[in-house]
N, C-alpha and C positions, 0 to 999 in steps of 0.2 A: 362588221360582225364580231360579237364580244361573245366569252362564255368562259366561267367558272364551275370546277365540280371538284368539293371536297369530299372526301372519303374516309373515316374513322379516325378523326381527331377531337379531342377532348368530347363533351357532349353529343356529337358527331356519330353514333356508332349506328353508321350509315353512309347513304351516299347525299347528300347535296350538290343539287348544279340549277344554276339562275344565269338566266339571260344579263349581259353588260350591256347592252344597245338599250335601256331604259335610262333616261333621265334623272328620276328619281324611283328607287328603289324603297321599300319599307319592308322592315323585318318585326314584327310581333309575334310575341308569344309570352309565354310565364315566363320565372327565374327559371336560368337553367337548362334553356334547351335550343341554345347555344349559338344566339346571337349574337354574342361580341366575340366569341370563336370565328363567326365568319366573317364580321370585321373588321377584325387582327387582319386574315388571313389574306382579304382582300386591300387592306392599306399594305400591307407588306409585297402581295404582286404588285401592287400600284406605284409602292418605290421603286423596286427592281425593273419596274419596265422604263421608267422615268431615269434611272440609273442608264439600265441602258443605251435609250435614245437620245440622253445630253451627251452619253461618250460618242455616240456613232456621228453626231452633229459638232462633235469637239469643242464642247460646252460641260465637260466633269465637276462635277458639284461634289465637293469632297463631305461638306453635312448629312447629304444623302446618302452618300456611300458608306457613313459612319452610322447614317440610320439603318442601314439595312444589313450591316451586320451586329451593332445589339438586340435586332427586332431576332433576324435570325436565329442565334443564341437562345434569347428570351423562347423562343417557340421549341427549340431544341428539348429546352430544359423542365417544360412545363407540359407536352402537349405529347410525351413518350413515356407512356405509363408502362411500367414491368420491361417486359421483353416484347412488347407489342412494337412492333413498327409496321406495323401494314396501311399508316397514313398514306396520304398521298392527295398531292393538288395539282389540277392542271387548270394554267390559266391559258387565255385565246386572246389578246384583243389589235383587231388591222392588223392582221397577218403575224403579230409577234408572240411567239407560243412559249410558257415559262411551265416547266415541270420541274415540281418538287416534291422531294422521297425523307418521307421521315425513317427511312432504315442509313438514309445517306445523313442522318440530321439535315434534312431540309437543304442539303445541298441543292443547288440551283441551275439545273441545262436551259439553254437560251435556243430556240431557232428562230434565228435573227427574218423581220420584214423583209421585204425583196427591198425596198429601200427607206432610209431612217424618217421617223415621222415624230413629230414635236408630242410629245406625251403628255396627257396631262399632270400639273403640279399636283400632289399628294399631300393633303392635310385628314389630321388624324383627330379629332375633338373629343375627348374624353370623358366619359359619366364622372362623377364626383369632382366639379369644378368648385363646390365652395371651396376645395382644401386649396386653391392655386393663389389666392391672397395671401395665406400664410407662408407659403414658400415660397412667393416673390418678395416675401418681407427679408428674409435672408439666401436670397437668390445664390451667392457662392456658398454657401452650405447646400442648398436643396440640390446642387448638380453635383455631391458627392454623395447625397444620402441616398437609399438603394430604392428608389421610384423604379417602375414599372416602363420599360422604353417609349411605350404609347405617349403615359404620359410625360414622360421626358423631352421626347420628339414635340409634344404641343407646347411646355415651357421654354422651349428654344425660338420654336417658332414666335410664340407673344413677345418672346422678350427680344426681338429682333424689330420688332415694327410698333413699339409700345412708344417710343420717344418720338413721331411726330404727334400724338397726341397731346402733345402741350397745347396745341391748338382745338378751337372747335372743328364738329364734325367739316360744317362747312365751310370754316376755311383749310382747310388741308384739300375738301375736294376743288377747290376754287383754285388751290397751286397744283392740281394735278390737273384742274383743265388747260391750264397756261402751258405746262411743260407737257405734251401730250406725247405717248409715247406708239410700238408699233399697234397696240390696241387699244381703240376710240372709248372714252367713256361714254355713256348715254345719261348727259347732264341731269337731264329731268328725272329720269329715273332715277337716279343717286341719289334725288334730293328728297322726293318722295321716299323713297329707304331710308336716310338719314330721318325721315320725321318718323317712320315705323320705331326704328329703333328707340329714339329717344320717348316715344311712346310705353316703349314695351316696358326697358327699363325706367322710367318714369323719374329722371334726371338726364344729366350730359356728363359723357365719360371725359377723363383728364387725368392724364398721367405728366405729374408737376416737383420736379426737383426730388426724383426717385420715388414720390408716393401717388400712388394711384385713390383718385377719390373718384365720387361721382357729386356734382353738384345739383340741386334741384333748384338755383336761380343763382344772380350775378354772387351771391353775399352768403347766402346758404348751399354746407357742404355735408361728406361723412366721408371719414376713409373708407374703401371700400372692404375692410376687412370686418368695419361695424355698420357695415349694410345690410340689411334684408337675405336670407339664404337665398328666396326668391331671384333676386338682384345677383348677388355669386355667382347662382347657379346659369343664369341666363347672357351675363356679363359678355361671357367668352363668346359665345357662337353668337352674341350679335357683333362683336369686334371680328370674329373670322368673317364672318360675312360681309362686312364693311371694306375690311380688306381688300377680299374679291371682286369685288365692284368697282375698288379703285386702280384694281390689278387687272383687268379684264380679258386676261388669256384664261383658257381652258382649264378650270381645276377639277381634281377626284376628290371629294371631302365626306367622309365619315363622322356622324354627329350621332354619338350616344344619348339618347333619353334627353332630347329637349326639352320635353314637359316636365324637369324634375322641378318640384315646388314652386313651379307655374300657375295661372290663373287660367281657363280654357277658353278668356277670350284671350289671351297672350298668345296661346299657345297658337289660336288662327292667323295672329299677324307674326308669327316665325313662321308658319307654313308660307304663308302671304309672300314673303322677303325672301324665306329658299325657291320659292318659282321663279322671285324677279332675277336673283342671280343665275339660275338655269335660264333664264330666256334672254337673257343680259348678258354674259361671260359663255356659251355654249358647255356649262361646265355639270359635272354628272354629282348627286348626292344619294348615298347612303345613308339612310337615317334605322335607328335600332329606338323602339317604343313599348310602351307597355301600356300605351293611353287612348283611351277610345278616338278621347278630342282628335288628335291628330289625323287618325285617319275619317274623321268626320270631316275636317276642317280640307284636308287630300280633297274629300270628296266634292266638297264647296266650291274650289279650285279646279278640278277638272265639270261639272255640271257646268261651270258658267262657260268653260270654251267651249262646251256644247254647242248650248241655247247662247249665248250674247254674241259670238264670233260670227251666228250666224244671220244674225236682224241690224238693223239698224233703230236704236232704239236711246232715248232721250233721259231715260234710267239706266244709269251705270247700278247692277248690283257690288261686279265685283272689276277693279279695275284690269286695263286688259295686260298690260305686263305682268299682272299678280295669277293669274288663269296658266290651268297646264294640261297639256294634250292629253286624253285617259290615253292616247296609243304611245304615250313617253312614259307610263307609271307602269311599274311592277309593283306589288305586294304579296308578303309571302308570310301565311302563318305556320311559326314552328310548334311542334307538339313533340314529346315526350312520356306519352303513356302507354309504357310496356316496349319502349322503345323508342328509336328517335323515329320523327317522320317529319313531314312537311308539307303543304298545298299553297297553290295561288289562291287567292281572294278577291283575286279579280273576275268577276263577273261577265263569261263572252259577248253576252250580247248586251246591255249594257255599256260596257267598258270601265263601270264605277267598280267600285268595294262592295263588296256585299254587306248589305244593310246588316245583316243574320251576325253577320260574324263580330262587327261593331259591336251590337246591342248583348251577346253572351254573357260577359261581367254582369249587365244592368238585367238579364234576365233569371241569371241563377240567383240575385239577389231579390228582387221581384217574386221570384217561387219561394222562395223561404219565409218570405213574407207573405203570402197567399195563407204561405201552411201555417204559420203561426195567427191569423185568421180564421182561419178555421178552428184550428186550439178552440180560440177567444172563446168562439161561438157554439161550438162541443159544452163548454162546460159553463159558459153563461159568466163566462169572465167580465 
């Protein structure tokens, strides 16, 4: 049993609390009302709890512990306007309870599990990934120039796991099946992901004597810095996800705005690929959107474990490790007008999305369009 509830932090000026016992979580709404606020807030309890169930297992991760005090910092500094401190977070998750007080600057009380439990690993995936080409072009400059710890915290991470890709996708998974470690990969599924990915972005990625290109066959290449914003923006969160599938322990990973300069049938095979690693690695995602697709595509993914999990049937729609339980999805729309607030989207009896709340954008646009119609036909336009 999981549970978050922030309280008058940035955007915030209110209360937020979401269930953590969901799989996959979605946060929508406009600019501004204060999705990457919650985040932050949740990659940051996600360290500190990861912090401190590697020390209670006597396994200290001294990166984390350096993540979690510039993230700290960072929220100190940004997220205490005036003289207001009346923020406050209390996180819950398997009995490990973390409260934090923005009058304390976000100091941090711990009441520790009755006993220590493997936490999940904490990746933090950052909106505005075109600009990570260019600061991996001069990588010792970019870790002293004044980036943001988020995405600090994610340049560290690529640049940790960027050099077995000298290889292709599948052979690196072919030497991770050989050296197997305490968690099994699920072969076939790797490989099917591995062909999503290389789908989506539409070459093979390779990181080759410090430069990352993507090639789109044996002879043809681009660096990736003169690829596709498309390509940029999508780059990273299918290499984090690749990752995890070949890391198959339990991760928390936060992914900003997948669909940025996306195609919306792309965007259905990222959804596709974040179910296979939830149903793959037992691992939880946060995802922050501003796109219909995505949570059309959500909804695609849970209808078929519906209906397909439960027939036996010689038409695959949707494959079964790509399908996700509507009782493992939250969805939450934030609003902002005349104040903060918030509701689920989740539909009770059902268990989908609400259709209603998808089609809004396509309907306000839709009426504008009726009325300028009408104009036409007023005046014989």
């Amino acid at each position: 049993m999981g549970i978050i509830s922030i309280e008058h932090l940035g955007p915030i000026a209110g209360r937020f609390e979401m269930n953590l016992d969901s799989k996959l979580t979605i946060l929508i709404g406009e600019q501004a009302t204060g999705k990457s606020t919650i985040a932050r807030i949740l990659y940051y309890c996600a360290v500190c709890a990861y912090n401190w169930a590697q020390g209670e297992l006597g396994l200290g991760d001294c990166t984390f512990i350096a993540h979690g005090v510039t993230v700290r910092k960072y929220l100190s500094e940004n997220y205490l306007c005036g003289n207001d401190s009346s923020g406050k977070v209390e996180f819950f998750y398997d009995g490990l309870r973390l409260s934090l007080n923005a009058k304390d600057y976000f100091g941090l009380k711990i009441i520790p599990a009755v006993v220590a439990f493997e936490s999940p690993y904490p990746i933090y995936v950052p909106a505005g990934r075109s600009t990570i080409p260019l600061l991996f072009e001069s990588y010792a400059a970019a870790r002293n120039i004044n980036v943001d710890p988020f995405l600090n915290d994610f340049l560290l991470f690529l640049d940790g796991f960027r050099k077995p890709h000298s290889r292709s996708m599948q052979g690196m998974l072919a030497e991770a099946v050989r050296f197997p470690r305490r968690y099994p990969i699920d072969e076939d599924n790797a490989r099917v992901a591995i062909e999503v990915i290389e789908e989506v972005l539409k070459g093979e990625y390779r990181y080759e004597k410090g430069n990352e290109r993507i090639f789109y066959n044996s002879t043809e290449s681009v660096p990736v810095t003169a690829a596709s914003s498309g390509q940029q923006e999508v780059l990273y969160i299918l290499l984090t996800l690749f990752y995890v599938i070949r890391n198959p322990r339990p991760h928390f990973i936060v992914i900003e705005e997948p669909e940025a300069h996306v195609f919306p049938a792309a965007q259905k095979l990222i959804m596709e690929l974040v179910a296979r690693v939830i149903n793959t690695t037992n691992s939880k995602v946060v995802i922050t959107t501003h796109s219909p697709y995505v949570l059309t595509a959500t909804n695609l993914l849970m209808h078929s474990a519906k209906v397909e999990s439960k027939i036996n049937s010689d038409k695959i729609v949707i494959d079964e490790m790509a399908r996700i339980n509507p009782e493992s999805v939250s969805a939450y729309l934030l609003e902002h007008k005349g104040g903060f607030s918030y509701r689920s989207i989740i539909d009770e009896e059902t268990g989908l999305i609400v259709a209603e709340e998808i089609d809004t954008v396509s309907n306000i646009i839709d009426q504008a369009m009726s009325d300028l119609i009408d104009l036409e036909v007023k005046y014989g336009l």
